[in-house]
N, CA, C and O atoms as a CHARMM CRD file, in Angstrom:
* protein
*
  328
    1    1 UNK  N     23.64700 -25.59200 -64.91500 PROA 1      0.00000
    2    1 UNK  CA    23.44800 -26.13000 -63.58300 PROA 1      0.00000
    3    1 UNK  C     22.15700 -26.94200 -63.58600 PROA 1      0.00000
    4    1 UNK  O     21.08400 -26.50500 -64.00400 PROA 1      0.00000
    5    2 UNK  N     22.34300 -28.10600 -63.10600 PROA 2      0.00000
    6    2 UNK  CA    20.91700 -28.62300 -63.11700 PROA 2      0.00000
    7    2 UNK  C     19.73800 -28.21800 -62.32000 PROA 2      0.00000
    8    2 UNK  O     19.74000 -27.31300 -61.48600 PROA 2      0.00000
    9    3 UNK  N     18.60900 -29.05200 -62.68300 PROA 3      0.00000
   10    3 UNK  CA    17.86700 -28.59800 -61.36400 PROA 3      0.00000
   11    3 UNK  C     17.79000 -29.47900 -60.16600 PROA 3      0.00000
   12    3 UNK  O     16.99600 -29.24200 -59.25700 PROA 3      0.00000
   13    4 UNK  N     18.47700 -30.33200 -60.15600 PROA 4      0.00000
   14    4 UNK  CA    18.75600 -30.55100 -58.62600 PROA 4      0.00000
   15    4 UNK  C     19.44800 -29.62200 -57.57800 PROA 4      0.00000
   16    4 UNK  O     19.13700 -29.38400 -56.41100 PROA 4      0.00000
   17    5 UNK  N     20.64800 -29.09500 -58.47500 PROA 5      0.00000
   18    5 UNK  CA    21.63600 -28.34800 -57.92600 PROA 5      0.00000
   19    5 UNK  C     21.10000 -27.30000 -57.13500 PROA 5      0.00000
   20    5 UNK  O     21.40700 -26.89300 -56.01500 PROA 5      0.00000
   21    6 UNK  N     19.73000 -26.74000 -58.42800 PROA 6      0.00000
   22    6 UNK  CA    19.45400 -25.42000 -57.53900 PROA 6      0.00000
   23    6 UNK  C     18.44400 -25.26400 -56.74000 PROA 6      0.00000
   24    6 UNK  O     18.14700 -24.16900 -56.26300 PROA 6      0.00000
   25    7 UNK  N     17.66200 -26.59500 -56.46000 PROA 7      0.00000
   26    7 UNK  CA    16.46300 -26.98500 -55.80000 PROA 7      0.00000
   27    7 UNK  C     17.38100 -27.22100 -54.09400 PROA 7      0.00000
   28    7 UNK  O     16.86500 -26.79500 -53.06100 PROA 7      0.00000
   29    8 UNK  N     18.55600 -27.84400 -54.09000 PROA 8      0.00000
   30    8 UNK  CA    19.42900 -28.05500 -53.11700 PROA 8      0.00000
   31    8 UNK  C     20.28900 -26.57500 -52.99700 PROA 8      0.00000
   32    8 UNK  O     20.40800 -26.23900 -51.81900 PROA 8      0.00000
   33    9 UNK  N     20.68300 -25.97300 -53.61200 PROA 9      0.00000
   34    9 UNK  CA    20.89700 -24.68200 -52.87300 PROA 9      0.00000
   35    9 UNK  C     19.70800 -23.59300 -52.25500 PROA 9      0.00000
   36    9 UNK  O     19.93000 -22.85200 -51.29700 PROA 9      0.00000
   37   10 UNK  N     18.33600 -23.65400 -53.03900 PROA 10     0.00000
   38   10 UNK  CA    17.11800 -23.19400 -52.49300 PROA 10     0.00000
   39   10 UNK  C     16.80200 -23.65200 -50.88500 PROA 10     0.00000
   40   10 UNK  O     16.56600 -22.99600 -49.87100 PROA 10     0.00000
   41   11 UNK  N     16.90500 -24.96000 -51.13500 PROA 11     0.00000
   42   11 UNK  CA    16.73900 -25.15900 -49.90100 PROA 11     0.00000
   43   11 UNK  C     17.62000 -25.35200 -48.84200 PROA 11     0.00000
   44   11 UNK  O     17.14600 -25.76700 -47.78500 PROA 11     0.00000
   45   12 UNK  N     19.06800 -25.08200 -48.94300 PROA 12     0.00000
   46   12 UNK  CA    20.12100 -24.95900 -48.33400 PROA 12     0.00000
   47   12 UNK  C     20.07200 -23.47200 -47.73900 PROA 12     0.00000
   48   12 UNK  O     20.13300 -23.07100 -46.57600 PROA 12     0.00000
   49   13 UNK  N     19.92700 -22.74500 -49.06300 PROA 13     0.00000
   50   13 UNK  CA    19.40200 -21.18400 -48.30400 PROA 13     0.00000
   51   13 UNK  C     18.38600 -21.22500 -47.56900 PROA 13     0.00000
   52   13 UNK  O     18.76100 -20.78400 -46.48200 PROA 13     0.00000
   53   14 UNK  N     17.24300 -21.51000 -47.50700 PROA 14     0.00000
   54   14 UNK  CA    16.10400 -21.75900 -46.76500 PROA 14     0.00000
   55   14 UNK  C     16.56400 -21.96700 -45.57200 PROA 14     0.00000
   56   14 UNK  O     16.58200 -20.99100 -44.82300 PROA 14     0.00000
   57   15 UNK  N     16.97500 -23.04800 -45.14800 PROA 15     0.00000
   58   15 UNK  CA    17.57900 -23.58100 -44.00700 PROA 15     0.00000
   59   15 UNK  C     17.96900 -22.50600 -43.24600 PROA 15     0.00000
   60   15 UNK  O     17.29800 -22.17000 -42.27000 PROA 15     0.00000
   61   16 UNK  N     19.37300 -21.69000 -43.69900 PROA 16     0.00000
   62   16 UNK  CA    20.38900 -21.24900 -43.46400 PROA 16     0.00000
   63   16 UNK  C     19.85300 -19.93600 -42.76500 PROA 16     0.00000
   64   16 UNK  O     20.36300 -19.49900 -41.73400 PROA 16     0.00000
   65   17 UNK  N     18.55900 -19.22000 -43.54100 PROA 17     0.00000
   66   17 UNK  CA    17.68900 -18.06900 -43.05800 PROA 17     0.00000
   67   17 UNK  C     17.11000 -18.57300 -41.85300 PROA 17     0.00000
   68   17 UNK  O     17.27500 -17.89000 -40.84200 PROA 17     0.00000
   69   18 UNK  N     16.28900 -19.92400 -41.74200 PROA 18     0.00000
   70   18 UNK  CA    15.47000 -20.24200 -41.00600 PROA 18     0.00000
   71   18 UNK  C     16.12000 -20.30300 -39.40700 PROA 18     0.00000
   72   18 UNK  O     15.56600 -19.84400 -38.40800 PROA 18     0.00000
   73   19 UNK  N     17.40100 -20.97500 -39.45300 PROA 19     0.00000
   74   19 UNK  CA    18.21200 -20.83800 -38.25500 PROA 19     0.00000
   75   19 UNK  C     19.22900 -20.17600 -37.88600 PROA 19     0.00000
   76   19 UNK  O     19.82100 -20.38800 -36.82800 PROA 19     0.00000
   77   20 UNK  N     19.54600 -19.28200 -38.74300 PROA 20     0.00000
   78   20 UNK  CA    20.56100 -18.04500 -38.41500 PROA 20     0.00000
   79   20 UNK  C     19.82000 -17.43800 -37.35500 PROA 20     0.00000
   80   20 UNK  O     20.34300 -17.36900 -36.24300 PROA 20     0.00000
   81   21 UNK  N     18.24100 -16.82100 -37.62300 PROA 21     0.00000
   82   21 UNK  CA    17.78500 -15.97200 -36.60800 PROA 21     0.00000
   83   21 UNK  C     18.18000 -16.80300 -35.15400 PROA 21     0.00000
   84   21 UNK  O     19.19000 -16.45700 -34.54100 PROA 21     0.00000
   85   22 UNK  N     17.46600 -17.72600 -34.73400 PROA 22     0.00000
   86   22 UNK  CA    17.36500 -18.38400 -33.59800 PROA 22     0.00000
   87   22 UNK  C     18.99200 -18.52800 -33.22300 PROA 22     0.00000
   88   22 UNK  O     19.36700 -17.98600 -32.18400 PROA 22     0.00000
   89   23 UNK  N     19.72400 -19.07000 -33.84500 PROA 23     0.00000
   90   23 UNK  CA    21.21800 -19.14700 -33.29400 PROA 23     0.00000
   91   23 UNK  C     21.98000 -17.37700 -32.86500 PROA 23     0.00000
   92   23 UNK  O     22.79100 -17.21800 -31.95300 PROA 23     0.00000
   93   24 UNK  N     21.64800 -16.65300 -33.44900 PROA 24     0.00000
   94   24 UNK  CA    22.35400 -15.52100 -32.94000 PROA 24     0.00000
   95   24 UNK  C     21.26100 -14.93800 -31.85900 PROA 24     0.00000
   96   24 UNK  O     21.48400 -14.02000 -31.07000 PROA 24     0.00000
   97   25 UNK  N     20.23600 -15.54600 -31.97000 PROA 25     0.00000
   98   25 UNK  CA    19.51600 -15.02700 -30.84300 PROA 25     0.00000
   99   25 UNK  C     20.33300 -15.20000 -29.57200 PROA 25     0.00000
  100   25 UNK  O     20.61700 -14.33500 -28.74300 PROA 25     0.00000
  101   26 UNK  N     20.71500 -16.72700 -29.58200 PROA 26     0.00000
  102   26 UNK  CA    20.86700 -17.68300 -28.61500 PROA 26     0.00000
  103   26 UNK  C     22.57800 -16.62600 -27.95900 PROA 26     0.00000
  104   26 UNK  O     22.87500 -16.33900 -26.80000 PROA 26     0.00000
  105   27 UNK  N     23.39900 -16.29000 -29.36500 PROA 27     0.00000
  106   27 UNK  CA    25.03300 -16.01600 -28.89600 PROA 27     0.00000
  107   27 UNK  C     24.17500 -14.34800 -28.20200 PROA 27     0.00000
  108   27 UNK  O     24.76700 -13.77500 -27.28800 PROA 27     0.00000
  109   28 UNK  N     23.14900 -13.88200 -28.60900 PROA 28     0.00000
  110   28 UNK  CA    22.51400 -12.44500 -27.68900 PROA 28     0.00000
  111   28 UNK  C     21.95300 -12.74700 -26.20100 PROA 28     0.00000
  112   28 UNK  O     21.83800 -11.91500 -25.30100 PROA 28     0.00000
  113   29 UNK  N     21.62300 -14.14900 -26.14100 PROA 29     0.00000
  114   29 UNK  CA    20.87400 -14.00000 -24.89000 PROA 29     0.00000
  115   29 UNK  C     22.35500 -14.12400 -23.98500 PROA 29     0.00000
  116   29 UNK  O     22.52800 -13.32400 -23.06500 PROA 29     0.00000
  117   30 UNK  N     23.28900 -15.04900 -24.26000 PROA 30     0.00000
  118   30 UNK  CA    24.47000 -15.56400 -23.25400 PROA 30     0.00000
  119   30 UNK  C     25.36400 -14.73300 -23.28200 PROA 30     0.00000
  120   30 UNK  O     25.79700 -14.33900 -22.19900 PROA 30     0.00000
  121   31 UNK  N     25.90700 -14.21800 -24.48600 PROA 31     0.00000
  122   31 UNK  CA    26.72900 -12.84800 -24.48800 PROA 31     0.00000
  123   31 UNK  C     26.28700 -11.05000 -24.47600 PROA 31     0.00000
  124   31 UNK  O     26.82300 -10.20200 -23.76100 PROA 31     0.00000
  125   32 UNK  N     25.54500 -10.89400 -25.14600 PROA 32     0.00000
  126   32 UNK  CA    24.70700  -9.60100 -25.41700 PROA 32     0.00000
  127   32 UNK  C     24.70700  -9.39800 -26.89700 PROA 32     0.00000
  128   32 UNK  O     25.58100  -9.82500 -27.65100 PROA 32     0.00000
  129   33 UNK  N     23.41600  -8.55600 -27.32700 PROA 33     0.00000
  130   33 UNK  CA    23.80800  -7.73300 -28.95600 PROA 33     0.00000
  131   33 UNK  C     25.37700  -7.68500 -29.73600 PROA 33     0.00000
  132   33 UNK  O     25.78000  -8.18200 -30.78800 PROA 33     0.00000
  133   34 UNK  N     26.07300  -6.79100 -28.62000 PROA 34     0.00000
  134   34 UNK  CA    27.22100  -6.26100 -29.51300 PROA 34     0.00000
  135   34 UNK  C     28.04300  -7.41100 -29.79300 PROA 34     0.00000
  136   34 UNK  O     28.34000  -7.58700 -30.97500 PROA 34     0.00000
  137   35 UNK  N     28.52100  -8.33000 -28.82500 PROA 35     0.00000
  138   35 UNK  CA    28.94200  -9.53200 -28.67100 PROA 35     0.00000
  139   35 UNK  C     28.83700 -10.60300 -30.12600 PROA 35     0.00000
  140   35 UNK  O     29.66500 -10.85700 -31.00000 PROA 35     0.00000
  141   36 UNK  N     27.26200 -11.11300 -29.87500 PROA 36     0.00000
  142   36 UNK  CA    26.30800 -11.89300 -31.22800 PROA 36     0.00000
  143   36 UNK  C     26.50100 -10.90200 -32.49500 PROA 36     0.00000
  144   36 UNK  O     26.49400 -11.51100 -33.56500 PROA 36     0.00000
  145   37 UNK  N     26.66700  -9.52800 -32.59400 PROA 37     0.00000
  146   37 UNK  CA    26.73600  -9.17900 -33.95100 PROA 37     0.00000
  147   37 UNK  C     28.16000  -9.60100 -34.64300 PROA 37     0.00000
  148   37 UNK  O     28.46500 -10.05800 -35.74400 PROA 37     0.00000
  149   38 UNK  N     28.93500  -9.20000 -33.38300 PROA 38     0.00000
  150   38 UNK  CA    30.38500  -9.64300 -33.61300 PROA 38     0.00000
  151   38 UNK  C     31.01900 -11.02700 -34.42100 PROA 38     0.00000
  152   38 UNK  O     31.66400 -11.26800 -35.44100 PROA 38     0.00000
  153   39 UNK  N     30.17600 -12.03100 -32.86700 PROA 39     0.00000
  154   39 UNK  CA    30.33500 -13.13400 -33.79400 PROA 39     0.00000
  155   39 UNK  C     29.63700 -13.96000 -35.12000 PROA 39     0.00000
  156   39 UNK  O     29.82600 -15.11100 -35.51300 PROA 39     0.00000
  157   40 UNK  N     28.81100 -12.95100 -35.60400 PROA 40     0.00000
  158   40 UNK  CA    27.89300 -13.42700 -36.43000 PROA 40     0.00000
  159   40 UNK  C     28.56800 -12.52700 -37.79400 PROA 40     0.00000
  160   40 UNK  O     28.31300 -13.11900 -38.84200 PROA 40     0.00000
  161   41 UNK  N     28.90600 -11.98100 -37.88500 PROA 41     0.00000
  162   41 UNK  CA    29.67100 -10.97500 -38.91000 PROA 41     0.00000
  163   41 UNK  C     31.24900 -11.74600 -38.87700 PROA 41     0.00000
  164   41 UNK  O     31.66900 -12.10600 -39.97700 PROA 41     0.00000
  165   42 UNK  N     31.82900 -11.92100 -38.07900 PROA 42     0.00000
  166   42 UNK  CA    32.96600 -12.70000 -38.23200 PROA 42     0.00000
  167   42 UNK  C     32.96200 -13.93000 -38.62200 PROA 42     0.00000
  168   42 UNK  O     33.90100 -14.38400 -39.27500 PROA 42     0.00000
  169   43 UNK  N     31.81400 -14.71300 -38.25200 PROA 43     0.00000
  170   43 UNK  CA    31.45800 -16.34500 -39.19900 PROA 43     0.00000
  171   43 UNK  C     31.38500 -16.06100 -40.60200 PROA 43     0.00000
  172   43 UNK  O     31.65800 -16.85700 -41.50100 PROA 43     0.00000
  173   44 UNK  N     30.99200 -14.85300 -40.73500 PROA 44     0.00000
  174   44 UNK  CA    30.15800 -14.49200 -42.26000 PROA 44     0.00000
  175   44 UNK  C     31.70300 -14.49900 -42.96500 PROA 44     0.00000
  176   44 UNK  O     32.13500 -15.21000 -43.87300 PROA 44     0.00000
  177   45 UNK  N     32.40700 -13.35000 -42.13200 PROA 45     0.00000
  178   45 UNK  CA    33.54000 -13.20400 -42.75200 PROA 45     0.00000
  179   45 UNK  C     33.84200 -14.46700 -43.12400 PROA 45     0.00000
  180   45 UNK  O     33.62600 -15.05500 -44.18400 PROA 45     0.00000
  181   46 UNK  N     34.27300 -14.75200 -42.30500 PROA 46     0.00000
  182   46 UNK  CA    35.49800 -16.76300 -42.82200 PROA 46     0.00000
  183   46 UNK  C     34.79900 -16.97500 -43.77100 PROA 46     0.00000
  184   46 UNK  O     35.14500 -16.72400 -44.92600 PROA 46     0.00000
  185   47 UNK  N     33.58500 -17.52200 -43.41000 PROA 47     0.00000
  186   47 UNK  CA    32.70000 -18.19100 -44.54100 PROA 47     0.00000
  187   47 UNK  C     33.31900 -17.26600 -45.56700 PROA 47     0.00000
  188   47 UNK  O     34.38200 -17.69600 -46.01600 PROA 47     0.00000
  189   48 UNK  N     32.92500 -16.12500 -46.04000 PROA 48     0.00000
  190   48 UNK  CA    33.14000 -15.67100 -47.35900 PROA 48     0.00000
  191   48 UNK  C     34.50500 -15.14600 -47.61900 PROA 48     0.00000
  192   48 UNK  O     34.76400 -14.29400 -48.46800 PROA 48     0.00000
  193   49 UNK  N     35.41900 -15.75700 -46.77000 PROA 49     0.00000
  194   49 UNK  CA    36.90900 -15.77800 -47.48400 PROA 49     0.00000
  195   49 UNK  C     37.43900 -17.18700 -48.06300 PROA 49     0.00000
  196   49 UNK  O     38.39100 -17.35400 -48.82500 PROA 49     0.00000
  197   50 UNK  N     36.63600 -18.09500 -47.54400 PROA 50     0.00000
  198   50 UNK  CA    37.33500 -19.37300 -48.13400 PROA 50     0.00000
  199   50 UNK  C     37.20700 -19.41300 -49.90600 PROA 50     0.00000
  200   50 UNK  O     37.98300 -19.41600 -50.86100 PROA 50     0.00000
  201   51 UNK  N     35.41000 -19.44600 -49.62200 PROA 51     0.00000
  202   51 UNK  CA    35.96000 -18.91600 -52.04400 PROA 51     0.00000
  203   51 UNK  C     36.91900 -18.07000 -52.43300 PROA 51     0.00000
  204   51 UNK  O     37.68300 -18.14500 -53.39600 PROA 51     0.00000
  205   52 UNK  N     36.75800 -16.83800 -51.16900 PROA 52     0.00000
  206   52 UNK  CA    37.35000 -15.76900 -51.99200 PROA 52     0.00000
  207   52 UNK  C     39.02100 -16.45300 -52.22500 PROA 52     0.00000
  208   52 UNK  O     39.75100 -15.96000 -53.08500 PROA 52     0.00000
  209   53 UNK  N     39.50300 -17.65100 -51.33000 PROA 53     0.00000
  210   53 UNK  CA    40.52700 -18.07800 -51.59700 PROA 53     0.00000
  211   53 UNK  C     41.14600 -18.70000 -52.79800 PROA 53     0.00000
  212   53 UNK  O     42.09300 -18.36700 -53.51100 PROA 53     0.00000
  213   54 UNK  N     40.27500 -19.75900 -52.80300 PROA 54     0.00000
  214   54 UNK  CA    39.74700 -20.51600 -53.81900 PROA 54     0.00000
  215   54 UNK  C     39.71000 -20.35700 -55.08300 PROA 54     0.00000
  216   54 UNK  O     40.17500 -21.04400 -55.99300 PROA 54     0.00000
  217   55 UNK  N     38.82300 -18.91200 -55.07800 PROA 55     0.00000
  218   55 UNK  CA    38.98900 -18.16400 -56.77200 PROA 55     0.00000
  219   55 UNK  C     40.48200 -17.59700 -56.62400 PROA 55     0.00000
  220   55 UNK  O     40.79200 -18.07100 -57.71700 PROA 55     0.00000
  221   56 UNK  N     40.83300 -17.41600 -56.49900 PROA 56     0.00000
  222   56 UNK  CA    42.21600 -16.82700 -55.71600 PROA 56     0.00000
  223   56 UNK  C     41.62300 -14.91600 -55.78100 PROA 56     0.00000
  224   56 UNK  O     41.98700 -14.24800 -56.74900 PROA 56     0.00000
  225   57 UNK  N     41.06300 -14.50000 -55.08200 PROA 57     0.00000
  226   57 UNK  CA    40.45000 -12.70700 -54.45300 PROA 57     0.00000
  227   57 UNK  C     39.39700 -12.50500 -55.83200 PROA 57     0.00000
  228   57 UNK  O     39.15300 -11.37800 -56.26300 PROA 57     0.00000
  229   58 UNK  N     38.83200 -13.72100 -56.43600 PROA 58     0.00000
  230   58 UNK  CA    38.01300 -13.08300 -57.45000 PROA 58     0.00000
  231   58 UNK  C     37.85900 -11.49100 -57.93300 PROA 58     0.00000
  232   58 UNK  O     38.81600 -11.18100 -58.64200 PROA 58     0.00000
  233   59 UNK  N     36.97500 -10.47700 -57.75100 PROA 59     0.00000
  234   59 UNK  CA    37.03800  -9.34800 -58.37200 PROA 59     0.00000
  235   59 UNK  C     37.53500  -8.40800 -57.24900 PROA 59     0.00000
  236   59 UNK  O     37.31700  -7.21100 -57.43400 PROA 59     0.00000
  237   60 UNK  N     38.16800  -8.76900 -56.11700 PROA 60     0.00000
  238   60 UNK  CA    38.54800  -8.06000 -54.97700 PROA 60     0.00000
  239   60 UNK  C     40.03900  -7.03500 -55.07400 PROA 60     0.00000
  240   60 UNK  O     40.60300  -6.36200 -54.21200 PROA 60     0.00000
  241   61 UNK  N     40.34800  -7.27900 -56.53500 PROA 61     0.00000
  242   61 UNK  CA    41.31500  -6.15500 -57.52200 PROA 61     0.00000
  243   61 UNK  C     40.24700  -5.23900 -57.89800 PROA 61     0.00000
  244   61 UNK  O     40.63100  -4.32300 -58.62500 PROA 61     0.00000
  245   62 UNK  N     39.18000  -5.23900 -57.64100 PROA 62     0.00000
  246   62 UNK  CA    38.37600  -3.78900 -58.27700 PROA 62     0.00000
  247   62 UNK  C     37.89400  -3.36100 -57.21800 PROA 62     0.00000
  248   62 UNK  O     37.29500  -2.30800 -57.43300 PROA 62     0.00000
  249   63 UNK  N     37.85400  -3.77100 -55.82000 PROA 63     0.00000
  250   63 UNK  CA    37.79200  -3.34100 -54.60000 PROA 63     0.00000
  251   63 UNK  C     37.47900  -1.05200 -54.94000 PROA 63     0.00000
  252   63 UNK  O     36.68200  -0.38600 -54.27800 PROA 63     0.00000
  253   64 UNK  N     38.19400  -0.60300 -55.84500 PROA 64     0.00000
  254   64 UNK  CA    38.48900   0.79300 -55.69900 PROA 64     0.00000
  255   64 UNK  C     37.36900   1.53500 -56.39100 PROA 64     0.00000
  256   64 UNK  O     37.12400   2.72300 -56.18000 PROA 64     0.00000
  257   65 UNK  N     36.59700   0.63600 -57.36600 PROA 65     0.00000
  258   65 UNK  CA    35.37100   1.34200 -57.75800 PROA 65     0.00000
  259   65 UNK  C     34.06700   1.14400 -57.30800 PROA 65     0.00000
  260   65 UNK  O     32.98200   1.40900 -57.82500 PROA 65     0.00000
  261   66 UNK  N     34.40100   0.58600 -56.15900 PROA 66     0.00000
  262   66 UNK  CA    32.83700   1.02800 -55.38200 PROA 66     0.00000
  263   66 UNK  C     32.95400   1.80000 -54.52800 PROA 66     0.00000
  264   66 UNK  O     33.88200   1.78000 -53.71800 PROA 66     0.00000
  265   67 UNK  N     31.75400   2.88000 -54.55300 PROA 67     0.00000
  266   67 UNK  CA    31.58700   4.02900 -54.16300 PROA 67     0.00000
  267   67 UNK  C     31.77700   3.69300 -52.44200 PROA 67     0.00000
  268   67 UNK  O     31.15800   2.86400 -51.77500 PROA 67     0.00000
  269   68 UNK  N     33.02200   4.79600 -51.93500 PROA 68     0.00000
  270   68 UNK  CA    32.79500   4.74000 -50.05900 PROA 68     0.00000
  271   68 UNK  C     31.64600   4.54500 -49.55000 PROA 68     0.00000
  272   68 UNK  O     31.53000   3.87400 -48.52400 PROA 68     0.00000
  273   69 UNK  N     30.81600   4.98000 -50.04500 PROA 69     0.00000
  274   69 UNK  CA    29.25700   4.82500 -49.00700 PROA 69     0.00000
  275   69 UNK  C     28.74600   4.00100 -48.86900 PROA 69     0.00000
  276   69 UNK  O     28.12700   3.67900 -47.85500 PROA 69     0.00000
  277   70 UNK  N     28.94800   2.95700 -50.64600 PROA 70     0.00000
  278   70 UNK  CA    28.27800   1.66700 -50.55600 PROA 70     0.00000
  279   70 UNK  C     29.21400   0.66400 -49.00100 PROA 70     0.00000
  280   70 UNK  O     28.48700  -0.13000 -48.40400 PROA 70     0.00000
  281   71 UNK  N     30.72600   0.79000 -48.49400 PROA 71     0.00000
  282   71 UNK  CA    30.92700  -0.02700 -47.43600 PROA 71     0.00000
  283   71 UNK  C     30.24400   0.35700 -46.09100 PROA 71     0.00000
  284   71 UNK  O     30.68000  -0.21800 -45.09300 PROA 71     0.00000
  285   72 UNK  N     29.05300   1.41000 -45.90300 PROA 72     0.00000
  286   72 UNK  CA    28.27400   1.54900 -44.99100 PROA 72     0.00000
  287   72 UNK  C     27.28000   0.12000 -44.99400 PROA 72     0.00000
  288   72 UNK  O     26.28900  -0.10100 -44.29800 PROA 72     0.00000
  289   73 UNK  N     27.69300  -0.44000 -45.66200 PROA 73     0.00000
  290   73 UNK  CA    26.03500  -1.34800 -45.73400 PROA 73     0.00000
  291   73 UNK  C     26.71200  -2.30800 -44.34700 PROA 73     0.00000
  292   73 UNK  O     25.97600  -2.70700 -43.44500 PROA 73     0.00000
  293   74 UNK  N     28.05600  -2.55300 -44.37000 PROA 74     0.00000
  294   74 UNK  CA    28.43300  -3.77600 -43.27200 PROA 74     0.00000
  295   74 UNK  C     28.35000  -3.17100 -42.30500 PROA 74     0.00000
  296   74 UNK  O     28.90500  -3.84400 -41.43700 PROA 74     0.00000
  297   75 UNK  N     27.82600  -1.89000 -41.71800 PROA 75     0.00000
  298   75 UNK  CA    27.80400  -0.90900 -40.42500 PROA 75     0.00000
  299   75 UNK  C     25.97000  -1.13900 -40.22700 PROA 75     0.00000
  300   75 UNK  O     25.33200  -1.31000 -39.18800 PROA 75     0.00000
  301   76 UNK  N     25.52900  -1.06600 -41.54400 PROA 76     0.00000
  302   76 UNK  CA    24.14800  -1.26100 -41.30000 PROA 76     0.00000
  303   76 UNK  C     23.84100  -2.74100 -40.94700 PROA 76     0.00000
  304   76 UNK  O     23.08900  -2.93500 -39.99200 PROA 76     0.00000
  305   77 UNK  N     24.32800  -3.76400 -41.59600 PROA 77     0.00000
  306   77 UNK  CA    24.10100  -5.08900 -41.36200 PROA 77     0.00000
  307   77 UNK  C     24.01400  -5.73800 -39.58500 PROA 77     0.00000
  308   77 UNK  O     23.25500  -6.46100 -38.93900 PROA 77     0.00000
  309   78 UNK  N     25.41400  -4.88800 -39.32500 PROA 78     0.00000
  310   78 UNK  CA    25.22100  -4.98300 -37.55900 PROA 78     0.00000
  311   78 UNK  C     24.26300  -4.26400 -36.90500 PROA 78     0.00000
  312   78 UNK  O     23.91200  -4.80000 -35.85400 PROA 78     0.00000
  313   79 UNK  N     23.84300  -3.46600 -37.10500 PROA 79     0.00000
  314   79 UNK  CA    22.60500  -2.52600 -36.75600 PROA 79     0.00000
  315   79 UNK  C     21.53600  -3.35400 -36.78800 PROA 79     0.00000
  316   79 UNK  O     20.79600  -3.35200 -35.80400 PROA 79     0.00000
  317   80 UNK  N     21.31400  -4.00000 -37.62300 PROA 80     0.00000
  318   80 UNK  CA    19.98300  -5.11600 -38.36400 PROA 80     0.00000
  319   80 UNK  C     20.40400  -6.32600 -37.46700 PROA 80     0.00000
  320   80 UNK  O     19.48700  -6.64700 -36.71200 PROA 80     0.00000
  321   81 UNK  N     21.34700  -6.96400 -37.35600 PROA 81     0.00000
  322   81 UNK  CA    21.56100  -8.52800 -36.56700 PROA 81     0.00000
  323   81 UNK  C     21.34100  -7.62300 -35.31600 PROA 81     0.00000
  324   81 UNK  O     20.14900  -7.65600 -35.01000 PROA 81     0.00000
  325   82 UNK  N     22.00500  -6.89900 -34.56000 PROA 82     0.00000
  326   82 UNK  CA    22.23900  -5.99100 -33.46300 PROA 82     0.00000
  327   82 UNK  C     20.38400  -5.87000 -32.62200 PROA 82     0.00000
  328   82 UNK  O     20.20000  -5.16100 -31.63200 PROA 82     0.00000
């Protein structure tokens, strides 16, 4: 990968941190918390099904060896945007 590539995803992520906060602020002030976590976890979703399309379910056939507890983290994630 060059280093343009990853100087432009650095700062694509950058971005992406910098105004996530303020935009779900914005879906909390007009809708509420539970509302903004909702729709902020459901963007995430789409967003991260279109690769998963793409690759066609990349490693989502091994879905069975991660430990139950580790899918607490998407219960915590709304807790944290929340």
């Amino acid at each position: 990968m060059s280093l343009f590539v990853l100087v432009l995803v650095g700062l694509s992520a950058g971005f992406a941190v910098g105004i996530q906060a303020p935009l779900s602020s914005l879906i909390g002030q007009k809708l509420g918390p539970i509302e903004s976590a909702f729709i902020v976890h459901l963007g995430g979703a789409i967003t991260a099904l279109i690769p998963l399309i793409v690759m066609a379910g990349g490693k989502m056939n091994q879905v069975r060896s991660v430990p139950t507890y580790a899918f607490f983290a998407g219960s915590l994630g709304i807790i944290t945007v929340g």
